[in-house]
C-alpha positions as CSV (number, residue, x, y, z in Angstrom):
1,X,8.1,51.4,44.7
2,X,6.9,48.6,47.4
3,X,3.2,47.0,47.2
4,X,1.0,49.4,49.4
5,X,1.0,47.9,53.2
6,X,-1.5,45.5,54.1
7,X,-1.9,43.8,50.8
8,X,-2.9,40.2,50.8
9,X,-0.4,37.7,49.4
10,X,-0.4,34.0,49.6
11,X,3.1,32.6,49.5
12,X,3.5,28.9,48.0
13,X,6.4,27.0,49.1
14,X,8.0,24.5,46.2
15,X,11.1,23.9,48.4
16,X,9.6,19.9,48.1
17,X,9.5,20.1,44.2
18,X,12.0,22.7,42.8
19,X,14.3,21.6,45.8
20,X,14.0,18.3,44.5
21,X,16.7,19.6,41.4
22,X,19.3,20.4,43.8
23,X,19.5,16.8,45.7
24,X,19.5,14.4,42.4
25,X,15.5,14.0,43.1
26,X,16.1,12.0,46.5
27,X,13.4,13.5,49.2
28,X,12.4,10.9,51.2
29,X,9.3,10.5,52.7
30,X,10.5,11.0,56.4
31,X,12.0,14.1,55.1
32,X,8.8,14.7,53.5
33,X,7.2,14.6,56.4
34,X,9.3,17.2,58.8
35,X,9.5,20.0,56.0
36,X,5.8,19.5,55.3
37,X,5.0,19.4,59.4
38,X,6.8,22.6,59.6
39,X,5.5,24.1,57.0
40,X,2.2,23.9,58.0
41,X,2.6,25.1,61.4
42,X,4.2,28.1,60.2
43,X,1.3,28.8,58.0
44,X,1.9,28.0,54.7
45,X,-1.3,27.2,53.2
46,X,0.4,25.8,49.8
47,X,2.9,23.3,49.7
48,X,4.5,21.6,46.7
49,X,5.8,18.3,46.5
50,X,7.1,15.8,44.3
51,X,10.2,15.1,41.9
52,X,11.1,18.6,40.1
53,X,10.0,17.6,36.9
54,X,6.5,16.8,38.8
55,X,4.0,13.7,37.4
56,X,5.9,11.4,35.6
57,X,9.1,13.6,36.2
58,X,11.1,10.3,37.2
59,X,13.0,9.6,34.0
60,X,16.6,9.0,32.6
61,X,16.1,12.7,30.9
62,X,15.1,14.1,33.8
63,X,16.7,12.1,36.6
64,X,15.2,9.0,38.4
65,X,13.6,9.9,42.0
66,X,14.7,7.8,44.9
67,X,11.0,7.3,45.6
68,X,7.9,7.4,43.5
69,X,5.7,10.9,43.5
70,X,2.9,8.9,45.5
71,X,5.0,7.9,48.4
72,X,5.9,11.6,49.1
73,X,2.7,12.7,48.3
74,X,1.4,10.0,51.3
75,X,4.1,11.1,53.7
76,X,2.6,15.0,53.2
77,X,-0.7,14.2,53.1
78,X,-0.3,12.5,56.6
79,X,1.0,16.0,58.4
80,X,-0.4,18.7,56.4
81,X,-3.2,19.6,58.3
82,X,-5.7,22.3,56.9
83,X,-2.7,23.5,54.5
84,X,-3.2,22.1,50.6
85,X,-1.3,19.7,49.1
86,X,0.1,20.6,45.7
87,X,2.3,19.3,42.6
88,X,3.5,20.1,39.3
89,X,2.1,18.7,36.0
90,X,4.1,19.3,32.2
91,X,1.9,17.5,29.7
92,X,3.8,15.1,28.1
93,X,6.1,14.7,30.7
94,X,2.8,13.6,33.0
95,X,-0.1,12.3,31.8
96,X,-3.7,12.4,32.8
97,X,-3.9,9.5,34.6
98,X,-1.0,10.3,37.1
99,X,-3.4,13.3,38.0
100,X,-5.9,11.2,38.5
101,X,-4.2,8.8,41.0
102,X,-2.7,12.0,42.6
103,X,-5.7,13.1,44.0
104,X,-6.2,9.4,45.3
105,X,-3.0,10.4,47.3
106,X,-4.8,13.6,48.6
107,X,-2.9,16.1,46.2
108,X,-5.7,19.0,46.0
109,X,-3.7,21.4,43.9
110,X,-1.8,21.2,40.4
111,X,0.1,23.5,38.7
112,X,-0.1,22.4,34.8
113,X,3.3,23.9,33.0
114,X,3.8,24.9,30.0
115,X,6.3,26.7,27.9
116,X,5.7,30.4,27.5
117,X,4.0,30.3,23.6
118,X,2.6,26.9,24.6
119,X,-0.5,27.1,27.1
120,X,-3.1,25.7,24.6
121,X,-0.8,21.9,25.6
122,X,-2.1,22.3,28.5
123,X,-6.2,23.3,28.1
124,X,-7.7,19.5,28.6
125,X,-5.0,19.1,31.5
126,X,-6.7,22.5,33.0
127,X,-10.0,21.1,32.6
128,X,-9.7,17.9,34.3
129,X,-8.1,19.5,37.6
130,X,-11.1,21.7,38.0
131,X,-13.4,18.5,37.0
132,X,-11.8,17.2,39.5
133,X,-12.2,19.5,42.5
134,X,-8.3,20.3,42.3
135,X,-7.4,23.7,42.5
136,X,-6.0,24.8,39.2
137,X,-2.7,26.8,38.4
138,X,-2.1,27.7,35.2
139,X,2.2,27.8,34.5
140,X,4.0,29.8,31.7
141,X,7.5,28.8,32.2
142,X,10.2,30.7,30.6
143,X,8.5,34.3,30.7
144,X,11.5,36.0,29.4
145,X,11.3,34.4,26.3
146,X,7.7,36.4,25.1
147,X,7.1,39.7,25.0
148,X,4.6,41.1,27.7
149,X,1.4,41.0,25.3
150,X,2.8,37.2,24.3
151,X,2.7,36.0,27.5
152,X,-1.0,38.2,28.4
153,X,-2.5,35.9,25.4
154,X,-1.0,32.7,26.9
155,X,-2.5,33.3,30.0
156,X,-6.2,33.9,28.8
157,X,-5.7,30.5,26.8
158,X,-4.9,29.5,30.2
159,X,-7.8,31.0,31.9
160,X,-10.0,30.1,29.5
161,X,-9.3,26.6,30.2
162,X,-10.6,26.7,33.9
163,X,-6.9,28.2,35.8
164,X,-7.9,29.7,39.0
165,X,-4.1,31.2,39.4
166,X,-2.1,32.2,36.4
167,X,1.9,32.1,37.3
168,X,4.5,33.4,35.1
169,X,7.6,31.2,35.8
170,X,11.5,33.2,35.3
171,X,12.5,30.0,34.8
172,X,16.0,30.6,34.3
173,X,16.4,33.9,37.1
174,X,17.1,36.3,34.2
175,X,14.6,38.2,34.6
176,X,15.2,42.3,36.1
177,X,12.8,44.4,37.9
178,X,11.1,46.0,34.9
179,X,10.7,42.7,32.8
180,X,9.0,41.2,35.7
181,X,6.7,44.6,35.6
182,X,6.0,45.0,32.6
183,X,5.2,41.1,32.0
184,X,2.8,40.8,35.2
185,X,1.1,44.7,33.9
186,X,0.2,43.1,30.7
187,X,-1.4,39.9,32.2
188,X,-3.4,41.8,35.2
189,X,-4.9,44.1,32.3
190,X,-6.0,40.6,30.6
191,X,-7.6,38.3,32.8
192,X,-9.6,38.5,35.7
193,X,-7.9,35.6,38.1
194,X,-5.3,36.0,40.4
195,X,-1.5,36.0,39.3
196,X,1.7,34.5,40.8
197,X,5.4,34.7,40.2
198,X,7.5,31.7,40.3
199,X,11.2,33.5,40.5
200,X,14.8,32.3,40.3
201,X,17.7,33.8,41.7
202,X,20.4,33.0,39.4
203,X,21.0,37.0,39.6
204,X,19.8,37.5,43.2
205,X,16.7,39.4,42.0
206,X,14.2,37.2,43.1
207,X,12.9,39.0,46.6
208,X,13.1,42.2,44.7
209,X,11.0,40.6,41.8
210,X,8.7,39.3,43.7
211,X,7.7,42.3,45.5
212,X,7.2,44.2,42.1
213,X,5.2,41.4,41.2
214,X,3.5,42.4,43.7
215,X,3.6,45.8,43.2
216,X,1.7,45.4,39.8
217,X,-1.3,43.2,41.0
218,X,0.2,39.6,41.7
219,X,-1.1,37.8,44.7
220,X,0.6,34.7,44.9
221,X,4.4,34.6,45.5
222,X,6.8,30.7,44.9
223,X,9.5,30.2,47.1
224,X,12.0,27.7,48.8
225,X,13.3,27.5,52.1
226,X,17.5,28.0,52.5
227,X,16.5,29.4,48.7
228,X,16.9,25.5,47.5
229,X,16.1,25.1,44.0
230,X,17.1,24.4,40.5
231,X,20.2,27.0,39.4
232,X,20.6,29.2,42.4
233,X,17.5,28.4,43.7
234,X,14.2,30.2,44.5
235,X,12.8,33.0,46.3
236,X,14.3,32.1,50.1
237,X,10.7,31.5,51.9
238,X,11.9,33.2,55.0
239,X,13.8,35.8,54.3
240,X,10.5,36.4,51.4
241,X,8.6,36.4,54.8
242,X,10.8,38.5,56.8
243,X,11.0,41.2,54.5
244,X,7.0,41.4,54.0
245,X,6.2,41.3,57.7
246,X,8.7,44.5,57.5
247,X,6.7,46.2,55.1
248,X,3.6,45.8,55.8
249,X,2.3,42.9,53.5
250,X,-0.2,39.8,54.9
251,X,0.8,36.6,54.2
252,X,-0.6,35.1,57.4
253,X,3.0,33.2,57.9
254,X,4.5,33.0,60.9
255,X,7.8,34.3,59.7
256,X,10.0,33.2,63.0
257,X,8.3,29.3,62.8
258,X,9.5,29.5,59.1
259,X,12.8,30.4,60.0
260,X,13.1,27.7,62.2
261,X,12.1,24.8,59.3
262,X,14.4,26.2,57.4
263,X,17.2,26.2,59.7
264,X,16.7,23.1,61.4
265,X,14.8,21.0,58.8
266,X,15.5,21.8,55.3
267,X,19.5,23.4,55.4
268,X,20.5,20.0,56.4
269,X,18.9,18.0,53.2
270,X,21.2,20.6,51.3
271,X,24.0,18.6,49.3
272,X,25.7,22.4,48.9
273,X,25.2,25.9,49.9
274,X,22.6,27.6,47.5
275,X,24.7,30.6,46.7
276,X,24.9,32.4,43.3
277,X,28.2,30.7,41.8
278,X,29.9,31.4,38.5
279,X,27.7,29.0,36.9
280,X,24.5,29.8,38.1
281,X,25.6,33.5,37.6
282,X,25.9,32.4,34.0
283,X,23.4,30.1,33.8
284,X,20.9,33.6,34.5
285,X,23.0,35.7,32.5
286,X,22.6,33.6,29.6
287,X,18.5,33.1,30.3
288,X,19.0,29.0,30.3
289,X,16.4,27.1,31.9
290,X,17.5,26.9,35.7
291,X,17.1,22.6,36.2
292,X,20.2,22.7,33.6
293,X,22.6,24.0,36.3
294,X,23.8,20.2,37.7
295,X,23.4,18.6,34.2
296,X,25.8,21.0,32.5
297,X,28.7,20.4,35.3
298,X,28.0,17.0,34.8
299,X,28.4,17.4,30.9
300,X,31.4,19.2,31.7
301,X,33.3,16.8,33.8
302,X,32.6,14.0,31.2
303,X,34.0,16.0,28.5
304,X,36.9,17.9,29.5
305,X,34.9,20.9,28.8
306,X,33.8,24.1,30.9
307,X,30.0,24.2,32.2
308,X,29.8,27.9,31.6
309,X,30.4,27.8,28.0
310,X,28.0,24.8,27.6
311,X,25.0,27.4,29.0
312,X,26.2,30.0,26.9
313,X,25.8,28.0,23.6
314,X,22.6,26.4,25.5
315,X,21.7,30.1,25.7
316,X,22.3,31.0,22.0
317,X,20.3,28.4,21.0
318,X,17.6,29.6,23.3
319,X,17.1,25.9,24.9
320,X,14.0,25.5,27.1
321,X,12.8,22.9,29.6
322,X,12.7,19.6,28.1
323,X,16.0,20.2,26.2
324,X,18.2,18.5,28.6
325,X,20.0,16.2,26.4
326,X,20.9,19.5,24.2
327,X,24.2,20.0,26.9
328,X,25.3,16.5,26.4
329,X,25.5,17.3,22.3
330,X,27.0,20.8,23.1
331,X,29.5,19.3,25.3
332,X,30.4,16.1,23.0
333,X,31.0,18.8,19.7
334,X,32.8,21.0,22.0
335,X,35.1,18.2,23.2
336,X,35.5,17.2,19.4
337,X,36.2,20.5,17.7
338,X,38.2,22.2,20.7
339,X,36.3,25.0,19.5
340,X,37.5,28.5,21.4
341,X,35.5,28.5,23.9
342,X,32.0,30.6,23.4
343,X,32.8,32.5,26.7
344,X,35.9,34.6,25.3
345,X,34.3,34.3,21.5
């Protein structure tokens, strides 16, 4: 089934903040500046920014950014016209005050993430973005993980606590077409504000997710331009906006403008190709979260080990965002025990 023609759906692109995964965290702001630029003229209306791991992201766990979230939040403020400003929030990770000084930087939208069983974390950081005048976007990362009716009470806690958009995030791309249905049924039927699916494509599902999204009330859809994100990255924007211009969906995107950005703006920041590789292929296979791609290689190299068994174990141990450090100790017992690897066990 597709989503009946002439449905409205409001596409926010994160290539500036999931990209930020898949080049070490080192957007600077004159890069900031184009993508944003181009964005904007193509029509996005919500554009993401900052390191991947959002307010406060820049860390030795999660990778030091070249430059701080404020300075690329200045640089996008500066050129995004009429469109809004947006970043990502995991309590703990960011605090309260780095929202606050955010908006002093003219963010106007947050997204406040939280693990899938976890959204009560979250309430007070919900509440202050709509104190605030931000728009608020409630984040369930790791969807798979919950069954549907899990993740439909999560997302009232969520709504409850002022979200104005509820997403569920397939964090890890391992997600298929009836998971994505079933999960997105069983929120619509329980809250009353709109829903949006933030998809990977570790299994190259995510257009076809999306549009089932879609399909079972969702109106706003995440994606990345050249498809650059954590694993094997997002929802590719254009080709996202090609294929709803063909059937019949309104984003309001000019999907030839975006096409252009991502061709001449955002393909060259790419460090490699975003294509679904062995490990990334794994990495969804195995349901790990998708910002583990780069560290587990990294693990690898150090230890003589291989990358794909690291997210296999990572896997088995169900590891979620935050867990980082988890490859390194994988890796070092592996290297130690010259266990068989977990990939023929």
């Amino acid at each position: 089934m597709e989503p009946a023609a002439g449905t409205q759906v409001t596409y926010l692109d994160t290539s500036l903040r999931d990209g930020s995964h898949a080049v070490d965290h080192d957007f600077s702001p004159e890069q900031v500046r184009r993508v944003v630029a181009g964005l904007s003229a193509s029509g996005v209306r919500y554009i993401e920014v900052g390191h991947g791991a959002g307010l406060g992201g820049s860390s030795l766990l999660q990778g030091r950014g070249s430059y701080s979230n404020t300075e690329l939040f200045d640089a996008a403020a500066a050129v995004i016209g009429d469109s809004t400003l947006c970043t990502l929030m995991l309590p703990g990770v960011g605090v309260m005050d780095e929202v606050r000084e955010a908006v002093e930087h003219g963010v106007g939208g947050v997204r406040v993430a939280t693990h899938v069983t976890e959204a009560d974390v979250g309430e007070q950081h919900l509440r202050l973005c709509r104190d605030l005048g931000l728009r608020a976007f409630g984040f369930l990362m790791m969807t798979h993980l919950a069954a549907p009716e899990v993740v439909a009470e999560q997302a009232r806690i969520m709504e409850e606590s002022g979200a104005e958009v509820v997403y569920l995030a397939d964090s890890a791309g391992y997600m298929t077409e009836q998971g994505v249905r079933d999960r997105v049924a069983a929120v619509r039927a329980a809250i009353s504000v709109e829903i949006g699916l933030h998809a990977h494509n570790n299994l190259g599902l995510s257009v076809a997710n999306s549009l089932a999204a879609i399909d079972e009330g969702a109106s706003f859809i995440d994606g990345s331009l050249g498809c650059l994100g954590a694993g094997a990255g997002n929802t590719p924007g254009e080709v996202f906006s090609v294929v709803t211009r063909r059937i019949g969906l309104e984003t309001g995107i000019d999907e030839w403008r975006l096409m252009d950005v991502a061709e001449d703006e955002v393909r060259p920041l790419m460090r490699f190709p975003q294509v679904i590789d062995r490990t990334s292929l794994v990495l969804g296979y195995a349901g790990v979260y998708s910002s583990f791609l780069l560290k587990a290689k990294a693990a690898a190299a150090r230890y003589g080990v291989d990358a794909d068994d690291i997210l296999l174990e990572a896997g088995r141990r169900g590891a979620v965002g935050g867990q980082e450090d988890l490859l390194e100790d994988i890796a070092f017992t592996m290297a130690q025990n010259r266990e068989v690897p977990v990939a023929t066990a």
